[in-house]
C-alpha positions, 0 to 999 in steps of 0.5 A, a space after each residue: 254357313 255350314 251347307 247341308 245334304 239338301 244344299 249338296 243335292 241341289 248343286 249335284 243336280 244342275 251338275 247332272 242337268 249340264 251333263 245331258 245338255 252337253 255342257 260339261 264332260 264326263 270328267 269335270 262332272 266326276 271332278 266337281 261332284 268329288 268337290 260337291 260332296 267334299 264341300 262343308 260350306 256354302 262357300 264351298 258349293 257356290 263356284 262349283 256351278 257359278 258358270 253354268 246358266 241353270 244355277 239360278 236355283 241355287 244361288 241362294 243356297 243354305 235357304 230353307 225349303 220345306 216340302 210342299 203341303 200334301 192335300 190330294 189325299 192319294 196313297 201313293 203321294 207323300 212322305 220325306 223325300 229319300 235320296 236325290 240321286 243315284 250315280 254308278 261309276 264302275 260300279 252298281 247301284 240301286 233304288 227299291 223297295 219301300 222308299 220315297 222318291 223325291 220330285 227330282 231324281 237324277 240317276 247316273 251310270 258310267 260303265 255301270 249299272 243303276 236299277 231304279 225300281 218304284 213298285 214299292 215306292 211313294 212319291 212325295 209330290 204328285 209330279 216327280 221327274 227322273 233324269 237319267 244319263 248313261 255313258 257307257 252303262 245301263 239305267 233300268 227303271 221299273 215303274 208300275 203300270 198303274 201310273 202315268 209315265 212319260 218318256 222323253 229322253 234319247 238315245 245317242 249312239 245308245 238306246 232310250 225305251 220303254 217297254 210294257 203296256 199300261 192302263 189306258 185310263 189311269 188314276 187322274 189323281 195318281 203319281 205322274 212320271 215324267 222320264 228324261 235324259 240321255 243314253 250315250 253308247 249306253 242304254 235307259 229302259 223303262 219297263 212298265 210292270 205290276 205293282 208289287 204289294 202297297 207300301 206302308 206308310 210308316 216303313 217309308 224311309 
């Protein structure tokens, strides 16, 4: 069976998940992203993560899922998801403006730079998490101050912060954000700021 963008995705996500636990090395990442995203079929995918034990949620790959029905009504939550990851290697990269974060974006930078900006954003769940891993690089993720945000990742030889403040009684109903990761001899910072001008609905990509 021929594997899809959303099949990559999902492989390409345990792959950055064993990167933070210290499962794999920088370079058998690289490698076996090169063979996720080269890969046409399911087949394909599935010896890439069969010997990492949080690959359960994708031993079925290829099935469909559809997003999950929205019913908070809130303005901020809803839409097709867009782009699942974000990866610099010697390079640049970013996330901004009118776009559609996915309940799980895993963000990448080695000796580079990835910007993640969500003050434009919608969200298509109401609980999203980022996971961010710099090596050598730097990850600034720009959230607006008027959503809950919690950060739980560290730093080794690195820094991982936040900085800004934000409202002490945020909108209950609102996006949550739930920051993790790693910054090894590199650096994450969350920067709480205003929100730039509501997105509209129908620019969303």
């Amino acid at each position: 069976m021929r594997a899809s963008d959303a099949d990559r995705e999902r492989v390409a996500t345990v792959l950055h998940q064993a990167l933070g636990e210290g499962r794999i090395t920088v370079t058998e990442l690289e490698e076996r992203l090169d063979k996720v995203y080269a890969a046409k079929t399911l087949e394909e995918l599935a010896p890439i993560t069969a010997d990492l034990p949080n690959a359960q949620g994708v031993v079925q790959l290829g099935t469909p899922t559809s997003p999950a029905p929205q019913t908070s009504g809130h303005e901020l939550i809803g839409g097709t998801p867009g782009s699942a990851t974000s990866v610099a290697i010697m390079s640049g990269t970013d996330r901004k403006g009118n776009w559609v974060v996915p309940p799980q974006h895993n963000s990448f930078a080695f000796w580079g730079g990835v910007e993640i900006d969500l003050r434009q954003a919608r969200f298509a769940e109401r609980d999203t998490t980022i996971t961010a891993v710099a090596i050598m690089g730097g990850i600034d993720i720009i959230v607006p101050d008027d959503i809950q945000v919690e950060v739980t990742g560290f730093g080794l030889l690195g820094s991982f912060e936040s900085r800004g403040s934000a409202p002490t009684n945020p909108d209950p109903n609102g996006p949550r954000v739930t920051i993790s990761g790693v910054a090894i001899m590199g650096g994450v910072e969350v920067k709480r700021r205003p929100r730039k001008s509501p997105p509209p609905k129908h620019l969303m990509i």
